[in-house]
C-alpha angles and dihedrals in degrees: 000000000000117000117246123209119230082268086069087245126134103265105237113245127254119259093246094049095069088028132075080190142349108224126065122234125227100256081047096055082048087054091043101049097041091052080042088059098046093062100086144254096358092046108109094052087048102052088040083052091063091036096052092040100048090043094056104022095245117170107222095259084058087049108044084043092051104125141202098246087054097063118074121195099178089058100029090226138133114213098203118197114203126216123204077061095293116167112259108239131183113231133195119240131219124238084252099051082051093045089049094045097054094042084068115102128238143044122327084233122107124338119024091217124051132201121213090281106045100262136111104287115233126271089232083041092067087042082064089046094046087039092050096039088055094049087050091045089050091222089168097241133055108282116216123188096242082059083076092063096048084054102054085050088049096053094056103045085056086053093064096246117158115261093236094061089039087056094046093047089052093044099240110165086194119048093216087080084053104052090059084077098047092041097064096040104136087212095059078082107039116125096029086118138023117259097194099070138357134265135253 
């Protein structure tokens, strides 16, 4: 039986209720984008709209908001700005990120990413895209687009990369947002035991 709050309405369920985890893993964005391309017309932003916001942490309001004069090519670099008073931070793009970006139609002039009509698309616009792409993907759990960020986190912890540079790369002003990732880094405990026979 499903819990009520005192306004008599059905209390909405935890995360990690209708979750087994809250962050994507590598072999899972592959899945994802490449669901996210096959849907049509609008496919490939759609699938560099995954790609873009799971390689640099973006939320969906950093990405929809995500401008030209923000991407630069000469210098294959992506100047993020952060909302919810995140430090701004300069990061360095892949030669697929920059492949992605200059197959996408229109003018290099406002958002990076268009809706039907020319504008900025919505942030809960780009959740139906991630939610739709991870049905079609069959990842086995509901996808949300700030799973794309954990995921990003997740991924360098599990690099190895130090906290203080994780945490400048995702634009935390307080570190505690930061040491979730690296404490939950499965390799913080590789080589407890030895994989090559077991123990008595």
């Amino acid at each position: 039986m499903s819990e009520t709050l005192p306004s008599g309405m059905p209390r909405r369920p935890k995360n990690e209720e209708v979750r087994s985890r809250e962050w994507i893993l590598p072999h899972e964005l592959k899945r994802l984008t490449e669901a996210a391309a096959a849907t049509g017309r609008y496919g490939h932003r759609d699938a560099t709209m995954i790609l873009i916001a799971y390689r640099h942490g973006l939320r969906a309001s950093e990405l929809v908001n995500l401008r030209w004069d923000q991407v630069d090519f000469d210098n294959r670099v992506l100047h993020v700005r952060r909302v919810k008073h995140g430090d701004p931070s300069t990061h360095p793009m892949g030669r697929d990120e920059i492949a992605a970006l200059k197959k996408l139609k229109g003018e290099r002039i406002g958002p990076v990413f268009r809706s039907e009509l020319g504008g900025a698309i919505a942030p809960n616009r780009f959740g139906k895209i991630v939610a739709r792409a991870g049905v079609d993907a069959k990842l086995g759990y509901p996808a949300h687009a700030h799973m794309l960020r954990h995921g990003c986190g997740y991924y360098l912890a599990n690099k190895g990369v130090d906290t203080r540079a994780i945490q400048a790369y995702l634009g935390h002003r307080n570190i505690q947002h930061t040491v979730r990732y690296t404490a939950l880094a499965a390799d913080r405990f590789k080589n407890f035991f030895p994989d090559d026979k077991t123990e008595e």
